[in-house]
C-alpha positions as CSV (number, residue, x, y, z in Angstrom):
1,X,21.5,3.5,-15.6
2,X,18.0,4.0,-17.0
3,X,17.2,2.0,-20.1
4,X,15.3,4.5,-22.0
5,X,14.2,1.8,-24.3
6,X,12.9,-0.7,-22.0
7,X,9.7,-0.2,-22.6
8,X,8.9,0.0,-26.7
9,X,7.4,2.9,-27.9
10,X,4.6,1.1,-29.7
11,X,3.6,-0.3,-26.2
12,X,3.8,3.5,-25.0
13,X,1.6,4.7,-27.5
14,X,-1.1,2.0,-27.1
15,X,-1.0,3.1,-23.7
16,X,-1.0,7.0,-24.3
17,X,-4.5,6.2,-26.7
18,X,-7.5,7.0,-25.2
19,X,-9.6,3.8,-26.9
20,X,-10.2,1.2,-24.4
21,X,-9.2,-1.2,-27.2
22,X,-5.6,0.5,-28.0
23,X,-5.5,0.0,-24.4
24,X,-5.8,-3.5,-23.5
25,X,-3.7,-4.3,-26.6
26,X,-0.9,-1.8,-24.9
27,X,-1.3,-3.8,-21.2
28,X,-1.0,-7.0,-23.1
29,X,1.9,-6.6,-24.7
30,X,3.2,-5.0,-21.5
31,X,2.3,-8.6,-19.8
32,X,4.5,-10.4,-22.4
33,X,7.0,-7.6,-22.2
34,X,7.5,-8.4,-18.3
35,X,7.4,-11.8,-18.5
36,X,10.0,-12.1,-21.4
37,X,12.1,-10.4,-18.8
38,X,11.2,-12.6,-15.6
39,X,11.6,-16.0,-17.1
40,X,15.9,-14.3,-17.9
41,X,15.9,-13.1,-14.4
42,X,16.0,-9.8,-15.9
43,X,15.3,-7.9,-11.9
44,X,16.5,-4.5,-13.5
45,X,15.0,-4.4,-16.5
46,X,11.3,-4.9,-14.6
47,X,12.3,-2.4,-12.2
48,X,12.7,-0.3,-15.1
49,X,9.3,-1.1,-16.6
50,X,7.7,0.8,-13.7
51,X,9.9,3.6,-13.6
52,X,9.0,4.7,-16.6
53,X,5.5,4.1,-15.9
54,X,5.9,6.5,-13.2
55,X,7.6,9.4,-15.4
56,X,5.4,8.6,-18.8
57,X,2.1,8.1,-17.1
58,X,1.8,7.7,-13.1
59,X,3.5,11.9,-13.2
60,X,1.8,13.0,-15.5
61,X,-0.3,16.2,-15.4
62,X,-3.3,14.9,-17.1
63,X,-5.5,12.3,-15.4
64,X,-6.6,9.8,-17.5
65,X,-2.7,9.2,-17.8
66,X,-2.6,8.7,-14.1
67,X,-4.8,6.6,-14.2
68,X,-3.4,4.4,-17.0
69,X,-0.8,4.5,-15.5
70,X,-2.1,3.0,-12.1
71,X,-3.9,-0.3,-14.4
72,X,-0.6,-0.7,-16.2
73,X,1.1,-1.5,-13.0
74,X,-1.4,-3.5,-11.8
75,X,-0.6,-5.3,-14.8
76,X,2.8,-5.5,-13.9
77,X,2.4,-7.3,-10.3
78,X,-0.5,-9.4,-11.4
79,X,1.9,-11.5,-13.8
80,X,4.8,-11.1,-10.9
81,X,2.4,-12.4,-8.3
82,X,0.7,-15.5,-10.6
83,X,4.1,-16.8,-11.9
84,X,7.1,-15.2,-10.3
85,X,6.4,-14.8,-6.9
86,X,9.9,-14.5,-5.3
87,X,11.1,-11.9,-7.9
88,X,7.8,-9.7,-6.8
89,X,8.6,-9.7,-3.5
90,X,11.4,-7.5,-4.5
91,X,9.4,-5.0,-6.5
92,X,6.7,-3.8,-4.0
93,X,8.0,-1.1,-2.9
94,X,8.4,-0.5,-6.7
95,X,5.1,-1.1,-7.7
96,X,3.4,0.8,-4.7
97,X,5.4,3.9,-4.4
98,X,4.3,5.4,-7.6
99,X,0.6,5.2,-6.7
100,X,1.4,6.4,-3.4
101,X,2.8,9.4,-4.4
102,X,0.0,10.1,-6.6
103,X,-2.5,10.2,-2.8
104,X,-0.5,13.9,-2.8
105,X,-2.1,14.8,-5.8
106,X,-4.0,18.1,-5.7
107,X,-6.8,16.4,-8.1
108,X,-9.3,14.8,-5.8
109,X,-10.1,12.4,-8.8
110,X,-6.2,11.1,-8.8
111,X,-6.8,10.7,-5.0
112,X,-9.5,8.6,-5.4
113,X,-7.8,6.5,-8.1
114,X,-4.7,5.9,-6.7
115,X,-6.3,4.6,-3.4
116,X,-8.9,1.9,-5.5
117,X,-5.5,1.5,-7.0
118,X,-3.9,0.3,-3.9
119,X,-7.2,-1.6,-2.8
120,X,-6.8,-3.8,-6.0
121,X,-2.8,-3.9,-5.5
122,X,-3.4,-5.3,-1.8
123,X,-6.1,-7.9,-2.8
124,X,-3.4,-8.9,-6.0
125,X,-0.5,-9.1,-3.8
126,X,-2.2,-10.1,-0.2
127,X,0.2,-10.4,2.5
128,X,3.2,-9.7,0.4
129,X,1.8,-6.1,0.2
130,X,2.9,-5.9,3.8
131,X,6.7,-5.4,2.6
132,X,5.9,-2.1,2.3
133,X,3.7,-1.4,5.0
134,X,5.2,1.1,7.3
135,X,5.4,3.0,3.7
136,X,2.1,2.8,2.7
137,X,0.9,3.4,6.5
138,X,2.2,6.6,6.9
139,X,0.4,8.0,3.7
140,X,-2.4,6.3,4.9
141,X,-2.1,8.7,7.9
142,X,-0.9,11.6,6.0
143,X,-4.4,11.2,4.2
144,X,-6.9,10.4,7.4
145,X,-8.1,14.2,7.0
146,X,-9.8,13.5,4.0
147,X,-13.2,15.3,3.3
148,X,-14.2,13.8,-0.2
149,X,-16.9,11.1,0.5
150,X,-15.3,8.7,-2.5
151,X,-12.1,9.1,-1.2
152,X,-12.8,8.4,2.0
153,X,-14.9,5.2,1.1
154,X,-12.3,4.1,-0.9
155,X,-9.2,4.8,1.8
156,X,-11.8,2.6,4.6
157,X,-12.0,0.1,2.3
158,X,-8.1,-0.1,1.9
159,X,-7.5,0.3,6.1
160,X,-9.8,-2.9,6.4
161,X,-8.3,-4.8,3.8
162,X,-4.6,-3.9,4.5
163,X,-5.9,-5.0,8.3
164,X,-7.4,-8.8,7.2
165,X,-3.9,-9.4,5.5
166,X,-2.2,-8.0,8.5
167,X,-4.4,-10.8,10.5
168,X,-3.6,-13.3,8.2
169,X,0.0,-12.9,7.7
170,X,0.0,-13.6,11.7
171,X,-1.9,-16.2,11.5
172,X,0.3,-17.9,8.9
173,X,3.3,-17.3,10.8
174,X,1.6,-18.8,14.3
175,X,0.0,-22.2,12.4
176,X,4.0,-22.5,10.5
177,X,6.7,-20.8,13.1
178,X,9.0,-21.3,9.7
179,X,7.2,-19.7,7.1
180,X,8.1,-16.0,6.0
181,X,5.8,-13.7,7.5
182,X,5.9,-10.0,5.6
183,X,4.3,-8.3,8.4
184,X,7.1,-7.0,10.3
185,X,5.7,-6.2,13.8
186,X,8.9,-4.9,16.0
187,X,9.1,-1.9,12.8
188,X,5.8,-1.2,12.7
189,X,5.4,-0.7,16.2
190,X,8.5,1.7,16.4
191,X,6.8,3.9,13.4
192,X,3.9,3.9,15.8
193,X,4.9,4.8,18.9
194,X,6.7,8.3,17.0
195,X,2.7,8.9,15.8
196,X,0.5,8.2,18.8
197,X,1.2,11.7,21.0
198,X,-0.6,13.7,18.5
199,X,-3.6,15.6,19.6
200,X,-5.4,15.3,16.4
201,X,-8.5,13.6,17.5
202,X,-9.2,11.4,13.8
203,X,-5.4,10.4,13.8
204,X,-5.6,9.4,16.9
205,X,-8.6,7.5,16.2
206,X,-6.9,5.7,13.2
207,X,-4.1,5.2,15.0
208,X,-5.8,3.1,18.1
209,X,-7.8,1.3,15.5
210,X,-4.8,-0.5,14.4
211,X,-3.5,-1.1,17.9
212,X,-7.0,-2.7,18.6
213,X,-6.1,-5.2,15.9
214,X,-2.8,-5.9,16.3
215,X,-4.1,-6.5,20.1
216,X,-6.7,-8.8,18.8
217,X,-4.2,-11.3,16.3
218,X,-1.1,-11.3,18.4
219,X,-2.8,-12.0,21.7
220,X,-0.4,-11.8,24.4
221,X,2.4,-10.5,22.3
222,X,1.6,-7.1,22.1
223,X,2.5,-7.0,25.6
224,X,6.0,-7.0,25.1
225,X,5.5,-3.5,23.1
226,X,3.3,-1.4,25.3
227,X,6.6,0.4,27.4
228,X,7.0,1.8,24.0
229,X,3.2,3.1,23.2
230,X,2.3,3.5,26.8
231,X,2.6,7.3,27.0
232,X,0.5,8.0,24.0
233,X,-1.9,6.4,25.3
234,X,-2.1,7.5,28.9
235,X,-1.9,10.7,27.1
236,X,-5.4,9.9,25.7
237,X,-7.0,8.5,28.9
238,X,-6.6,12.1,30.0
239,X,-7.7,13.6,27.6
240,X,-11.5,15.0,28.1
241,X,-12.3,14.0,24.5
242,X,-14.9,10.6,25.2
243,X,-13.8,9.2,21.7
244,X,-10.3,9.3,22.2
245,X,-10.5,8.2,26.0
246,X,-13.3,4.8,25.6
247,X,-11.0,4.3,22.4
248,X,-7.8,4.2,24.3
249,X,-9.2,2.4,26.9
250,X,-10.6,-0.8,24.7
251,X,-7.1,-0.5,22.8
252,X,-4.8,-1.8,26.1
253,X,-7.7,-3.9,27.8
């Protein structure tokens, strides 16, 4: 049950003020708040924390709220990252879902913040990000149709950072065959072979992107995978589009 009190209302209303001041006072009290929490092993009560950063600010109708809403939970999983790593792992798909939800939002502003949002959530978190990748993947996709120029610097700039941690979490994992590795490849390839008989020539062109790189860090292992992703894309060799054929084509070879 939802602790409507877990988060004081004088840290609320530091947040809510519109001084950059009131502000950072608001995020660090917020720090101590969490961290009072994580050194009692107090899972819930964190997990609560960013709930109601979701309904007070992350929901909200007006944007600067969004967006306070977005730096308070970066505060959030900077202090679970630094100094209690194992308890974050459990709360990414807490701390990212809110700012996903917000790449829906009709504002193109609240687009663009929620997606430098993710960018700095992905270079707090690294490859522990990758817990919720198949998540944050299909919004990813759900967004490649972009038009706004911000937005879509801003979404490249996530694709090749999510990417590099996707590289090194392999990496990691091949160096130390007994070290945890986030990325989870046998899911991720099961979301993607669901995606890849679309006709739609810039998802399709996202989509080999990432085949090209998971290609590149697992070396021979990818192998194992392509009865599953096969069709799509033989699907694309014959297509007559050249950008969708020469990228199939350096994507299996």
């Amino acid at each position: 049950m939802m602790d409507d009190n877990v988060v004081p209302s004088s840290i609320i209303k530091l947040l809510y003020d519109k001084s950059q001041d009131k502000k950072q006072q608001g995020c660090q009290q917020l720090r101590l708040l969490v961290q009072s929490y994580a050194i009692n092993g107090k899972e819930l009560l964190i997990k609560q924390i960013i709930e109601t950063l979701k309904i007070k600010f992350t929901t909200s109708s007006q944007l600067y709220l969004k967006r306070q809403g977005m730096y308070a939970i970066q505060t959030v999983a900077e202090i679970l990252v630094k100094e209690y790593p194992q308890l974050a792992e459990r709360c990414v798909k807490d701390l990212t879902s809110p700012i996903l939800e917000c790449l829906n939002d009709k504002e193109d502003k609240a687009r663009q913040y929620a997606v430098e949002c993710l960018l700095q959530l992905t270079k707090i978190m690294r490859t522990m990000i990758l817990l919720n990748f198949n998540e944050i993947f299909d919004y990813q996709l759900g967004r490649s149709a972009e038009q706004d120029s911000q937005i879509v610097q801003a979404m490249l700039l996530l694709d090749a950072q999510l990417k590099t941690q996707v590289q090194i979490a392999v990496q990691e994992k091949l160096n130390d065959p007994g070290k945890q590795c986030y990325f989870n490849l046998n899911s991720f390839m099961i979301q993607l072979q669901s995606k890849l008989k679309t006709r739609v020539t810039y998802v399709r062109q996202f989509l080999l992107g990432w085949i090209k790189v998971l290609n590149q860090c697992h070396n021979n292992d990818l192998y194992i995978y392509f009865p599953m992703i096969l069709e799509g894309i033989f699907m694309m060799l014959g297509e007559s589009n050249k950008e969708d054929h020469s990228g199939a084509d350096v994507s299996i070879f």
